[in-house]
DSSP file (Angstrom, degrees, kcal/mol; ACC not computed):
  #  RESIDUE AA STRUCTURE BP1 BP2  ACC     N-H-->O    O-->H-N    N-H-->O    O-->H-N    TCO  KAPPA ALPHA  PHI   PSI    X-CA   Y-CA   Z-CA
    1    1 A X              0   0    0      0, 0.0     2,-0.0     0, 0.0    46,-0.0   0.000 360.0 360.0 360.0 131.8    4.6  -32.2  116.1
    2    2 A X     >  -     0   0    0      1,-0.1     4,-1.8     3,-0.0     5,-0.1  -0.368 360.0-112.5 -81.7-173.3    7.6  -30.2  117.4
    3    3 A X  T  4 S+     0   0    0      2,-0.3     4,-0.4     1,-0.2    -1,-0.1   0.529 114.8  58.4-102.4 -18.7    8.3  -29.7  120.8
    4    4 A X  T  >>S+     0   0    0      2,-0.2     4,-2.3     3,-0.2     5,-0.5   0.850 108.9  48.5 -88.7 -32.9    7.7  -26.2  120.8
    5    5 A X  H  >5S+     0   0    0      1,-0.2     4,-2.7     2,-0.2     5,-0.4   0.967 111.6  46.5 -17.6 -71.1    4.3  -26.9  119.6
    6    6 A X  H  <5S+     0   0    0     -4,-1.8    -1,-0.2     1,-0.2    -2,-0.2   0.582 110.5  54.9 -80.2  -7.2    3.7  -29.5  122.1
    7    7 A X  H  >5S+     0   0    0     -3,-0.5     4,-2.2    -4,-0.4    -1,-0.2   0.754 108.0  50.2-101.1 -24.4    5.1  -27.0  124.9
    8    8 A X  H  X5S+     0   0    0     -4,-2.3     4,-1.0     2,-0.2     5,-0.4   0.831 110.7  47.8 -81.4 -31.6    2.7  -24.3  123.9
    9    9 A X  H  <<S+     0   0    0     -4,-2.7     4,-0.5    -5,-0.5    -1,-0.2   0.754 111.2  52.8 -78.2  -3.2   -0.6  -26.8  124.0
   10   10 A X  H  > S+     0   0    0     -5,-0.4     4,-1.0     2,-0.1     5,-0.3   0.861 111.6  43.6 -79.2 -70.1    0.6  -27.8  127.1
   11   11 A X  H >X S+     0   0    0     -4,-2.2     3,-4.5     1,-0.3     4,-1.7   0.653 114.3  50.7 -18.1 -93.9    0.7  -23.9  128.1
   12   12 A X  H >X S+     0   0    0     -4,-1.0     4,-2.0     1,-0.3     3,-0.9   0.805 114.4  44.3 -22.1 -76.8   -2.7  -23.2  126.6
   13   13 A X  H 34 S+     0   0    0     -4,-0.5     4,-0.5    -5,-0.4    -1,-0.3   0.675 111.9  51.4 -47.5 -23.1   -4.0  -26.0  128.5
   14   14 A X  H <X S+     0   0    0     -3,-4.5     4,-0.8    -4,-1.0    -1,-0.2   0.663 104.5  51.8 -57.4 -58.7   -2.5  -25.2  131.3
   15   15 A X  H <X S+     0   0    0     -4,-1.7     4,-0.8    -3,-0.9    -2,-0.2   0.979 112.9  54.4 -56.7 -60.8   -3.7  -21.3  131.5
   16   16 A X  H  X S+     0   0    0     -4,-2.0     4,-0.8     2,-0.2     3,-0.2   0.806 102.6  53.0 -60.0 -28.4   -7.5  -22.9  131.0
   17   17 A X  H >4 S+     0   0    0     -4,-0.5     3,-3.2    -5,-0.4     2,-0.7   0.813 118.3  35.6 -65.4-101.0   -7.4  -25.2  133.8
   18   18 A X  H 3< S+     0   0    0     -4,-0.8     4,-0.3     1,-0.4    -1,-0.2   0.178 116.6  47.2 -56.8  -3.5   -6.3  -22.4  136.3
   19   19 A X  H 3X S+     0   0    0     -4,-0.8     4,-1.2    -2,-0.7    -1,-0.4   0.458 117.7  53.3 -95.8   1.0   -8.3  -19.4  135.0
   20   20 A X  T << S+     0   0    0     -3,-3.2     4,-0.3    -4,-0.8    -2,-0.2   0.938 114.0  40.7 -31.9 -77.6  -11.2  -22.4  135.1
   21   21 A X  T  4 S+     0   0    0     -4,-0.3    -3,-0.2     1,-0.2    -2,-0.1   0.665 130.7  21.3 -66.0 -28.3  -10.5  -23.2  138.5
   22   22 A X  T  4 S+     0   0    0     -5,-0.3    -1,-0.2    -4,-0.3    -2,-0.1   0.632 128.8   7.2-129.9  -5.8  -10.1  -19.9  139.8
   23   23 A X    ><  +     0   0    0     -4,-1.2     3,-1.6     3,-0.1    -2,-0.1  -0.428  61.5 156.3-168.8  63.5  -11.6  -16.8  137.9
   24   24 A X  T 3  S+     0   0    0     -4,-0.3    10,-0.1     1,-0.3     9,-0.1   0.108  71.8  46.9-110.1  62.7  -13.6  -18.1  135.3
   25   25 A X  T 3  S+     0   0    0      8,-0.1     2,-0.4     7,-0.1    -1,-0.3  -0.192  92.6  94.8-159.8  24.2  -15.7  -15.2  134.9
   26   26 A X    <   -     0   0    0     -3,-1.6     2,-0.5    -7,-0.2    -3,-0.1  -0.998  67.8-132.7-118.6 160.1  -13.1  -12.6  135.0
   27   27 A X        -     0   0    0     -2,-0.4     2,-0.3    -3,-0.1     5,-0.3  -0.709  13.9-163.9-112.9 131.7  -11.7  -11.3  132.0
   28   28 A X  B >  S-A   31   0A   0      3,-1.2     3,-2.0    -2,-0.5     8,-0.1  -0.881  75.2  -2.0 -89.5 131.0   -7.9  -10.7  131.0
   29   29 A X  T 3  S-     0   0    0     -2,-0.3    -1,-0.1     1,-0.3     3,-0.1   0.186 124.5 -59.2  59.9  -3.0   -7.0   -8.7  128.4
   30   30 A X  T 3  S+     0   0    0      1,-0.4     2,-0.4    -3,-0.0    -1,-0.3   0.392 112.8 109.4 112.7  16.2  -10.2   -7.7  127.1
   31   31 A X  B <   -A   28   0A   0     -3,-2.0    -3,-1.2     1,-0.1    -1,-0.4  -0.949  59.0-140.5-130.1 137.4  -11.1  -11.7  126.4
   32   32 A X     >  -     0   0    0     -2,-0.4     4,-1.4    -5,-0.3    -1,-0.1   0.065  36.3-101.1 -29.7 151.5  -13.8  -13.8  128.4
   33   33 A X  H  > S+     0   0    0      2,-0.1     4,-1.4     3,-0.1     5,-0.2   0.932 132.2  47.6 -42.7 -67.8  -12.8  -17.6  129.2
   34   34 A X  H  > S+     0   0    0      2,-0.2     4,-1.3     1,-0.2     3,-0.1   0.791 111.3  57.6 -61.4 -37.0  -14.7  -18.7  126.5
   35   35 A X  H >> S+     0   0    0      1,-0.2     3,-2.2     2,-0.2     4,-2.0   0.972 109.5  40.8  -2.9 -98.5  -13.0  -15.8  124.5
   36   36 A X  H 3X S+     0   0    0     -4,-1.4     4,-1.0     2,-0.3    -2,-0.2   0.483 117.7  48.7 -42.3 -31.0  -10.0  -16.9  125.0
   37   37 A X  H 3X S+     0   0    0     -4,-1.4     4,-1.1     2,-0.2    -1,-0.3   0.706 110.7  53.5 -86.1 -27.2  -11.2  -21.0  124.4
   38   38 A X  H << S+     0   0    0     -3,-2.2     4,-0.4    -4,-1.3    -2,-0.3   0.950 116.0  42.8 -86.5 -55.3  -13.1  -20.1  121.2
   39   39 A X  H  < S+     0   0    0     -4,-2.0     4,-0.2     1,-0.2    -2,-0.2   0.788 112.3  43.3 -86.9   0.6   -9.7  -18.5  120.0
   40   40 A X  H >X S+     0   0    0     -4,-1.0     3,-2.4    -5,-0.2     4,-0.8   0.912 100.4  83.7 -76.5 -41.0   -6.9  -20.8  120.9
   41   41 A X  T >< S+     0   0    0     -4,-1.1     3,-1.0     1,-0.3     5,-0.4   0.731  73.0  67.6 -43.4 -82.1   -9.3  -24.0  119.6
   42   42 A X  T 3> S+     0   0    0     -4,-0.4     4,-1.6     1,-0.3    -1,-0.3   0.494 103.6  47.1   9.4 -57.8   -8.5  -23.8  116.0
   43   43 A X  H <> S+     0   0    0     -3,-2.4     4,-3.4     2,-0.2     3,-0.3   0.987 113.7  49.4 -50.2 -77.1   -5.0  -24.9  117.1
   44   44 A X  H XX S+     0   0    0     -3,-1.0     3,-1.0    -4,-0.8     4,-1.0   0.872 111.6  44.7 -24.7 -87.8   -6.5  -27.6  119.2
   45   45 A X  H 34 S+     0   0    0      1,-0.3     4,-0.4    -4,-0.3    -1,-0.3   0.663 114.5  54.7 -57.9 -28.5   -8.8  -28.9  116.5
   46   46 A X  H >X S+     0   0    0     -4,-1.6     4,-4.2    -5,-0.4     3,-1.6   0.984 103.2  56.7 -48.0 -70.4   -5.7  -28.6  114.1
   47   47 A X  H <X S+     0   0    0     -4,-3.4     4,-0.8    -3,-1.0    -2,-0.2   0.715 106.5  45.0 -37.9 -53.4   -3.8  -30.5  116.2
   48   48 A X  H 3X S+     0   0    0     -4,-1.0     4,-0.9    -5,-0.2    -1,-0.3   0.392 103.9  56.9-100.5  29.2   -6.0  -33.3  116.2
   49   49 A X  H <> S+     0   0    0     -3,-1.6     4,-3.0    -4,-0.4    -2,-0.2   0.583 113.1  53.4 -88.6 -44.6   -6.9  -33.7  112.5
   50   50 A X  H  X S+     0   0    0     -4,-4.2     4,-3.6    -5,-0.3    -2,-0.2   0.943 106.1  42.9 -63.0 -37.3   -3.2  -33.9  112.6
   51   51 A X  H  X S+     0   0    0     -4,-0.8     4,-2.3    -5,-0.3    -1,-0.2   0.960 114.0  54.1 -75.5 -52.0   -2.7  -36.6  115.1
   52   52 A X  H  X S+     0   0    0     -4,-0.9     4,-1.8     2,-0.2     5,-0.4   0.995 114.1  44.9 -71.8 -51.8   -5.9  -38.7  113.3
   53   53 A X  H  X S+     0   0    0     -4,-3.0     4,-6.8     2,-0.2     5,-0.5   0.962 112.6  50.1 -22.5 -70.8   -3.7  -38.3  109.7
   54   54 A X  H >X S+     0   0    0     -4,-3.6     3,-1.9     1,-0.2     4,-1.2   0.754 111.7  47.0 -37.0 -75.8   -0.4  -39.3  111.3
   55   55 A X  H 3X S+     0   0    0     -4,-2.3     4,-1.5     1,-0.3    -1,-0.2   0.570 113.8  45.4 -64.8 -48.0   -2.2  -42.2  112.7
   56   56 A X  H >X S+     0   0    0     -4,-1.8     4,-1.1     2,-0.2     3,-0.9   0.966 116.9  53.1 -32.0 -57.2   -4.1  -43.3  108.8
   57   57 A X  H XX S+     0   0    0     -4,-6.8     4,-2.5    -3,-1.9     3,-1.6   0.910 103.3  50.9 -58.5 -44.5   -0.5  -42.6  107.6
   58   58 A X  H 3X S+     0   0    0     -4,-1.2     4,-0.8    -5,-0.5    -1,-0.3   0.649 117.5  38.8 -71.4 -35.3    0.7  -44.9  110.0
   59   59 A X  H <X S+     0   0    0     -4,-1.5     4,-1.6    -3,-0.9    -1,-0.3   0.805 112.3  56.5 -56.8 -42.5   -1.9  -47.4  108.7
   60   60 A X  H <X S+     0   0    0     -3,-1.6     4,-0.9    -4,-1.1    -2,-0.3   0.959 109.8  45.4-132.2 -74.8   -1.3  -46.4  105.2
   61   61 A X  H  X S+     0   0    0     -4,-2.5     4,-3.4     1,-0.2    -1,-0.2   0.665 114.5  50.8 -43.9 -40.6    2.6  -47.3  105.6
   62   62 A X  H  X S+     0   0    0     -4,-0.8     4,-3.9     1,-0.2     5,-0.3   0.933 111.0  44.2 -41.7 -67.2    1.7  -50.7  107.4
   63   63 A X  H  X S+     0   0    0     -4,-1.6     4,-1.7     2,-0.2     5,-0.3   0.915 115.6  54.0 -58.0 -44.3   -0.6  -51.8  105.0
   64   64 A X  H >X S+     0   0    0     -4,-0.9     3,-3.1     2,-0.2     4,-2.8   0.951 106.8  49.2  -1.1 -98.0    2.3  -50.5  102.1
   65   65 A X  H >X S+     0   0    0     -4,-3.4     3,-1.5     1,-0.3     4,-0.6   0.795 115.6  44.3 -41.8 -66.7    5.1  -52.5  103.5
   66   66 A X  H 3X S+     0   0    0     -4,-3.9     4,-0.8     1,-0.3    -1,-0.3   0.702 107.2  55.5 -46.2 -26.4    2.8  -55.7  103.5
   67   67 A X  H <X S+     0   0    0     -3,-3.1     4,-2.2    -4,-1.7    -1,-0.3   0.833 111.1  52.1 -77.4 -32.4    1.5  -55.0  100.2
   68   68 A X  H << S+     0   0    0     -4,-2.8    -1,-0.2    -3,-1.5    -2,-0.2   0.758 103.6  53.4 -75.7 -29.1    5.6  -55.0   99.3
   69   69 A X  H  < S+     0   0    0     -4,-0.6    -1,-0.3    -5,-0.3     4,-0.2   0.565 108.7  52.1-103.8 -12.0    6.4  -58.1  100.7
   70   70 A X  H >X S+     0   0    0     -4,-0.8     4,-1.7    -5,-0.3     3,-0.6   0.949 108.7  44.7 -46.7 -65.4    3.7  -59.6   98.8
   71   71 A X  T 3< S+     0   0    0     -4,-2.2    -2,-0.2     1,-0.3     5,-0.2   0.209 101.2  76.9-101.1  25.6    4.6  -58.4   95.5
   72   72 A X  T 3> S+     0   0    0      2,-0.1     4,-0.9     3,-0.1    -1,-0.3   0.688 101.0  40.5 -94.1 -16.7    8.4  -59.3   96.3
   73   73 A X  H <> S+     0   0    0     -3,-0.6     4,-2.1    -4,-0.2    -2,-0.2   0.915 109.7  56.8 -85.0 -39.8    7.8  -62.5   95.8
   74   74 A X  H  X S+     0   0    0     -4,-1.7     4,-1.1     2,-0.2     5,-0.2   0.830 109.4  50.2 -47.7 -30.1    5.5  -62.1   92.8
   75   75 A X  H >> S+     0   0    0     -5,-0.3     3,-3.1     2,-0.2     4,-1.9   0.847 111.1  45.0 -74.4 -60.8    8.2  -60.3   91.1
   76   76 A X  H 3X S+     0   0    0     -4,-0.9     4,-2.3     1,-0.4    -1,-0.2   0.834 106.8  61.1 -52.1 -27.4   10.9  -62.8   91.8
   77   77 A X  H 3< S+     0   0    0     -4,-2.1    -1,-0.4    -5,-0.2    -2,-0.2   0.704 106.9  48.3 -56.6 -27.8    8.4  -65.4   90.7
   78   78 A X  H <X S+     0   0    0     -3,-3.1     4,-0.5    -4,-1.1    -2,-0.2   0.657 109.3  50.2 -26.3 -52.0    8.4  -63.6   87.4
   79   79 A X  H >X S+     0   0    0     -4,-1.9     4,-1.7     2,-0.2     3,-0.8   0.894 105.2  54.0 -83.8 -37.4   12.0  -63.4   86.9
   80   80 A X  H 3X S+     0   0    0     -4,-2.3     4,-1.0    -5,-0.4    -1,-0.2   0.658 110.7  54.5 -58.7 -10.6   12.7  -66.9   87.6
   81   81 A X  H 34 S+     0   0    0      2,-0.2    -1,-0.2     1,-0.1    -2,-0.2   0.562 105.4  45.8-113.6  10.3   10.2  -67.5   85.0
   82   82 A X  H X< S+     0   0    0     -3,-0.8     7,-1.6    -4,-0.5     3,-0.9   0.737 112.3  50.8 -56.1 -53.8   11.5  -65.8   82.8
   83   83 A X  H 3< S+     0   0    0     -4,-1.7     7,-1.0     1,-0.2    -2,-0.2   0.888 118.1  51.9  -4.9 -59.8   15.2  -67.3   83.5
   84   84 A X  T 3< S+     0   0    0     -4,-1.0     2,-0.7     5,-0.2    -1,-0.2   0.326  84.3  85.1-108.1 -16.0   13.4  -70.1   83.2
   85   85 A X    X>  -     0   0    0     -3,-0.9     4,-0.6     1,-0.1     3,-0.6  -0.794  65.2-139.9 -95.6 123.3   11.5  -70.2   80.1
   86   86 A X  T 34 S+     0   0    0     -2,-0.7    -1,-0.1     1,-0.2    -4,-0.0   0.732 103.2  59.0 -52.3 -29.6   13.5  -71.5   76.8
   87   87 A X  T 34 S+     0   0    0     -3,-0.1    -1,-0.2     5,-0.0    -5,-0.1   0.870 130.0   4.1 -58.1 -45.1   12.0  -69.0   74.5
   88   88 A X  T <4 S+     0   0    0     -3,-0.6     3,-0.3    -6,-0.2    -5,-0.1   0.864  74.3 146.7 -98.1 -85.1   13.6  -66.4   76.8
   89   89 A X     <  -     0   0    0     -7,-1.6     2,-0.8    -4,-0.6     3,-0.4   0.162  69.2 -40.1  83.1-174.0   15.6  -67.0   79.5
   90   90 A X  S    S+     0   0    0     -7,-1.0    13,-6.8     1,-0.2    -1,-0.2   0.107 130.8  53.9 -63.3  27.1   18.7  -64.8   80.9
   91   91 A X  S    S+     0   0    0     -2,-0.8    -1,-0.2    -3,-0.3     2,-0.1  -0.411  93.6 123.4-144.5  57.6   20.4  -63.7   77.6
   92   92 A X  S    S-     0   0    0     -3,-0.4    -4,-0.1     1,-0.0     4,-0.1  -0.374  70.4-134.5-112.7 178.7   16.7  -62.4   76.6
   93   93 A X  S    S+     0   0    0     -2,-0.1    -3,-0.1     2,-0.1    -5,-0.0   0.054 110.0  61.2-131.4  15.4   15.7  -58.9   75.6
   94   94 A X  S  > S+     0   0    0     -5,-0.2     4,-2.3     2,-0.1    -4,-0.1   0.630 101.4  53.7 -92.1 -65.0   12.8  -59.4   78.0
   95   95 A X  T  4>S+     0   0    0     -6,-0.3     5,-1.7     1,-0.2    -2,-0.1   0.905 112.2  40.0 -19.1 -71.3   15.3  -59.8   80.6
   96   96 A X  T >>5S+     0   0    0      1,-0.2     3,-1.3     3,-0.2     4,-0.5   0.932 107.1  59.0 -66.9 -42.9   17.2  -56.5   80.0
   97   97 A X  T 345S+     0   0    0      1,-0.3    -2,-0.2     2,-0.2    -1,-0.2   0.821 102.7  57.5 -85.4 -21.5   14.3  -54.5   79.4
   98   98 A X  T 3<5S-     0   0    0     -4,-2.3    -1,-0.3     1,-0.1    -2,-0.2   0.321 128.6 -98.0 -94.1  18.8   13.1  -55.8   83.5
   99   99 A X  T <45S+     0   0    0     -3,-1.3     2,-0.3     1,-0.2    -3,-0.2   0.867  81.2 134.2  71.3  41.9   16.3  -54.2   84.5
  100  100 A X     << -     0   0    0     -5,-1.7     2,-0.3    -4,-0.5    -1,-0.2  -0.889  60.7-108.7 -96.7 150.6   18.7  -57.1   84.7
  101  101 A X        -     0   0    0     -2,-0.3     2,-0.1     1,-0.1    18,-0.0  -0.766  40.8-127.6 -61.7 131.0   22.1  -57.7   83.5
  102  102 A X     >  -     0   0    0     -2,-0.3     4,-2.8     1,-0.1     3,-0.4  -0.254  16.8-113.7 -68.1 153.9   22.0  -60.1   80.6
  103  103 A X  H >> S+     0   0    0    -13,-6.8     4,-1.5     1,-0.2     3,-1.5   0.976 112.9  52.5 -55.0 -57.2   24.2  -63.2   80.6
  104  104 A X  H 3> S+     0   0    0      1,-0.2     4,-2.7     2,-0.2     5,-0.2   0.776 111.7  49.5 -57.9   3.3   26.3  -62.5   77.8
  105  105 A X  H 3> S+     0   0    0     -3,-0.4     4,-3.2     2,-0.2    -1,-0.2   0.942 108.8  47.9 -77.3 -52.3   27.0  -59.3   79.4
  106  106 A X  H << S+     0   0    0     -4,-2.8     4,-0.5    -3,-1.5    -1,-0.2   0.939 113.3  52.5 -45.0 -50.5   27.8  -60.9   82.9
  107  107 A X  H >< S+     0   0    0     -4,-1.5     3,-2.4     1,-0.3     4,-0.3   0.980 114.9  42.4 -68.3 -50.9   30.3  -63.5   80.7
  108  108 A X  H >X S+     0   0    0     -4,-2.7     4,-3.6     1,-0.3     3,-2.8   0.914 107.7  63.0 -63.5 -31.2   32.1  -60.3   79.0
  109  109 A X  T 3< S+     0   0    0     -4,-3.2    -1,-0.3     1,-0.3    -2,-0.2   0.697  99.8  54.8 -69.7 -17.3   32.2  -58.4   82.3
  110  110 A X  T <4 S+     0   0    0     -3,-2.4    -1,-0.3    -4,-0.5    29,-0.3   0.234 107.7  42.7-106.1  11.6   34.3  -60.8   83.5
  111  111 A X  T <4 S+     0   0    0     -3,-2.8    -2,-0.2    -4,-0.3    -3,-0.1   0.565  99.3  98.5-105.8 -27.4   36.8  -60.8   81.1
  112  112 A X  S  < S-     0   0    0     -4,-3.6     4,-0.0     2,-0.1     9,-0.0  -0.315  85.0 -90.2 -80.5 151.3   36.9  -57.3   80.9
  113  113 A X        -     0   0    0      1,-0.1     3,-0.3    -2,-0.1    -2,-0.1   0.179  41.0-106.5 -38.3 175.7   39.0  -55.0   82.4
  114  114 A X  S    S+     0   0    0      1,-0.2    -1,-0.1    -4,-0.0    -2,-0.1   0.929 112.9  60.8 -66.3 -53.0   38.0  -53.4   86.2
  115  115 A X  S    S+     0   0    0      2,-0.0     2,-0.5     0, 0.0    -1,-0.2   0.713  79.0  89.2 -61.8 -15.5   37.0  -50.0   84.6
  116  116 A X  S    S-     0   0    0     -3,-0.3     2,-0.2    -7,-0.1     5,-0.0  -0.685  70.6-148.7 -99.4 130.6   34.4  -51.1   82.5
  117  117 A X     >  -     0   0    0     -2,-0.5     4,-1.0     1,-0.1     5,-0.4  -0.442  31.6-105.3 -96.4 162.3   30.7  -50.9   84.4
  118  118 A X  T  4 S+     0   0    0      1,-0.2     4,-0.1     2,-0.2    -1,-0.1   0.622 118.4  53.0 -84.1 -20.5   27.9  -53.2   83.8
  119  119 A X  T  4 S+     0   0    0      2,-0.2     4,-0.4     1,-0.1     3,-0.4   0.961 110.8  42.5 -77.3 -55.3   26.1  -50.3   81.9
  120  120 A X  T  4 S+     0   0    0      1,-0.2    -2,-0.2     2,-0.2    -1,-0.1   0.531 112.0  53.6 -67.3  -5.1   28.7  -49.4   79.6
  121  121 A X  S  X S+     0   0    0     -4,-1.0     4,-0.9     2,-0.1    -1,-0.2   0.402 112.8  49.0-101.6 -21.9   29.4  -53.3   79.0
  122  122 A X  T  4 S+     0   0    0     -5,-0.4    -2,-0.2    -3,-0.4    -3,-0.1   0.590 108.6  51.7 -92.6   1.0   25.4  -53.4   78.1
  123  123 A X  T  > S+     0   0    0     -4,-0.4     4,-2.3     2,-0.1     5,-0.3   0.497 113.1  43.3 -89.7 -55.3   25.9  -50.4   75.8
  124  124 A X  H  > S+     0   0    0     -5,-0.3     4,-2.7     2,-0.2     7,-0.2   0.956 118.3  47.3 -69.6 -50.7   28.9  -52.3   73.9
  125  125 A X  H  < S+     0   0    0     -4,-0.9    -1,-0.2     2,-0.2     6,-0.2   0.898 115.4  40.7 -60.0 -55.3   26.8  -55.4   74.0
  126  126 A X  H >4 S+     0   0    0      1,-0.1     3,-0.7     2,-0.1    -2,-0.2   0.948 124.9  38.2 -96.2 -47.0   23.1  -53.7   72.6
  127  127 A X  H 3< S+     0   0    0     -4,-2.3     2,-0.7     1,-0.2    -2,-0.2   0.917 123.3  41.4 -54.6 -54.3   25.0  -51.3   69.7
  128  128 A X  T >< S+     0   0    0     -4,-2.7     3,-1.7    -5,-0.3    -1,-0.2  -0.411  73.9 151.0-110.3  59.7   27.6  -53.9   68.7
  129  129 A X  T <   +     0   0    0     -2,-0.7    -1,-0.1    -3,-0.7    -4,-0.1   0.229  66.1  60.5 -72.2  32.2   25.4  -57.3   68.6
  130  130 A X  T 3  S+     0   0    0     -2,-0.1     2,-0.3     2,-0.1    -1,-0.3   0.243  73.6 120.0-136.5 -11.3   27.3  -59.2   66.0
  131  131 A X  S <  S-     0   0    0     -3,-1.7    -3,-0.0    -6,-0.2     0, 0.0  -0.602  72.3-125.4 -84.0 131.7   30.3  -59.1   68.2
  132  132 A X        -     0   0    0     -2,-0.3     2,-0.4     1,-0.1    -1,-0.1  -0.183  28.1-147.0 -94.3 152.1   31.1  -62.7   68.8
  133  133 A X        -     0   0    0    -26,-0.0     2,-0.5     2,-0.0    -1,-0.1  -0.921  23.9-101.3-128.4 179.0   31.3  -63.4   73.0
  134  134 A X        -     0   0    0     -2,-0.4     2,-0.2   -30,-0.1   -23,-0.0  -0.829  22.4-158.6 -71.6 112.7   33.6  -65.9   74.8
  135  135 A X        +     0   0    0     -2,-0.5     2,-0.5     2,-0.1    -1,-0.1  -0.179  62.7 115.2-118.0  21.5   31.5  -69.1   75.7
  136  136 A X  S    S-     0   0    0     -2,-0.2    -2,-0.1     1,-0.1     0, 0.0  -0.904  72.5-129.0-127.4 114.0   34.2  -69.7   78.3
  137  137 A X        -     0   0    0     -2,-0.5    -2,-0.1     1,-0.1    -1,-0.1  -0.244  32.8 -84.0 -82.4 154.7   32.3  -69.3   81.8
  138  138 A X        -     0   0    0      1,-0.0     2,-0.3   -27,-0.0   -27,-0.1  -0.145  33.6-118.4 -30.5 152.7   33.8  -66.8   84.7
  139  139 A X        -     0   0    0    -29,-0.3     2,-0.7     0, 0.0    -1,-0.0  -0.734  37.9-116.3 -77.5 142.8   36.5  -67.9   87.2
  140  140 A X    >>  -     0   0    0     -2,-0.3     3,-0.8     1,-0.1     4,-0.8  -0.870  24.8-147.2 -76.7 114.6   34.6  -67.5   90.6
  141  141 A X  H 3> S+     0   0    0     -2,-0.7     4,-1.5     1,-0.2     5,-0.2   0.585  95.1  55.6 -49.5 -27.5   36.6  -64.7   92.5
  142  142 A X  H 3> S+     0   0    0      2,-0.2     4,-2.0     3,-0.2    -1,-0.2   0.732 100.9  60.9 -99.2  -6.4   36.1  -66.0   95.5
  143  143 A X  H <> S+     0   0    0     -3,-0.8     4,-0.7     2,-0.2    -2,-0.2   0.742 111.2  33.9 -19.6 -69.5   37.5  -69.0   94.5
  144  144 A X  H >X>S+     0   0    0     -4,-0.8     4,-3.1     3,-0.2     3,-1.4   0.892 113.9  62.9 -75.0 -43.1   40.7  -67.9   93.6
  145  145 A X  H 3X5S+     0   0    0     -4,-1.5     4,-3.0     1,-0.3    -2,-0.2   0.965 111.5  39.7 -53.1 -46.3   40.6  -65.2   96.6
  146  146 A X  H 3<5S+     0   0    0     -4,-2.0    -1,-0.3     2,-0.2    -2,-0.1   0.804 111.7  54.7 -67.8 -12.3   40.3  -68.1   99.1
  147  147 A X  H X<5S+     0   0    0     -3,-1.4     3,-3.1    -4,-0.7    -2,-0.2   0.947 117.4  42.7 -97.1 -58.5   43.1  -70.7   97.1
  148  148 A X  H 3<5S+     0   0    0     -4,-3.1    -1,-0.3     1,-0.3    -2,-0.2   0.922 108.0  56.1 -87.1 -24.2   45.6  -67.7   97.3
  149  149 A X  T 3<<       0   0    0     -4,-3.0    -1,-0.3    -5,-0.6    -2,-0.2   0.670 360.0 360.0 -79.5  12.1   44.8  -66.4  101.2
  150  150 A X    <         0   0    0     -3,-3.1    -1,-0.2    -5,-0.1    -2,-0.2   0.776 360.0 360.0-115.7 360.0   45.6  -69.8  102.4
């Protein structure tokens, strides 16, 4: 709720306590108390329908995030069995399709130049499959990065 919201139900609420307490049988403006309480309510009653949402949503989100940190560990239990199964494994087309980079893709990417991105090397890779790849694993980069900073 903004704050000018919340400074006018304060008002309102404010206005009924003291014509309550002090003249609540005379009429202002041509409105009654009770007028005036039957037409501001709407707002009110708005107001909390709203409050009891937030508060479901607030539930809603809870229960969400847990349900998510469940089924991150079922997914990654998936993909390691898949890795992990010989029929498939990481050079699979099961693999790619669950939005991984394949190995041979990884191997070429690291022979290839900077400019070339892991889509367009997975592009080259699914158009031109007959193209032979290098069986010659990566150098680890941080490997070399650390041998040359000391």
């Amino acid at each position: 709720m903004s704050k000018r919201n919340t400074e006018l139900h304060e008002r309102i609420n404010t206005i009924l306590q003291g014509w309550r307490l002090f003249r609540p049988h005379k009429i202002y403006a041509g409105l009654s108390l009770d007028d005036f309480a039957s037409l501001v309510a709407p707002g009110a009653e708005a107001r909390a329908e709203a409050a009891k949402h937030d508060a479901k949503a607030r539930e809603a989100r809870a229960r969400g995030r847990a349900a998510d940190k469940r089924a991150r560990i079922y997914v990654q239990r998936v993909v390691n069995g898949v890795r992990a199964d010989p029929d498939d494994g990481e050079d699979s087309q099961v693999y790619h399709a669950m939005g991984y980079v394949i190995r041979s893709v990884r191997d070429r990417l690291c022979r290839a130049p900077r400019q070339h991105t892991a889509k367009a090397a997975a592009e080259a890779l699914l158009t031109e499959p007959s193209k032979e790849v290098d069986p010659t694993p990566c150098p680890n980069p941080t490997a070399s990065r650390k041998r040359s900073a000391g």
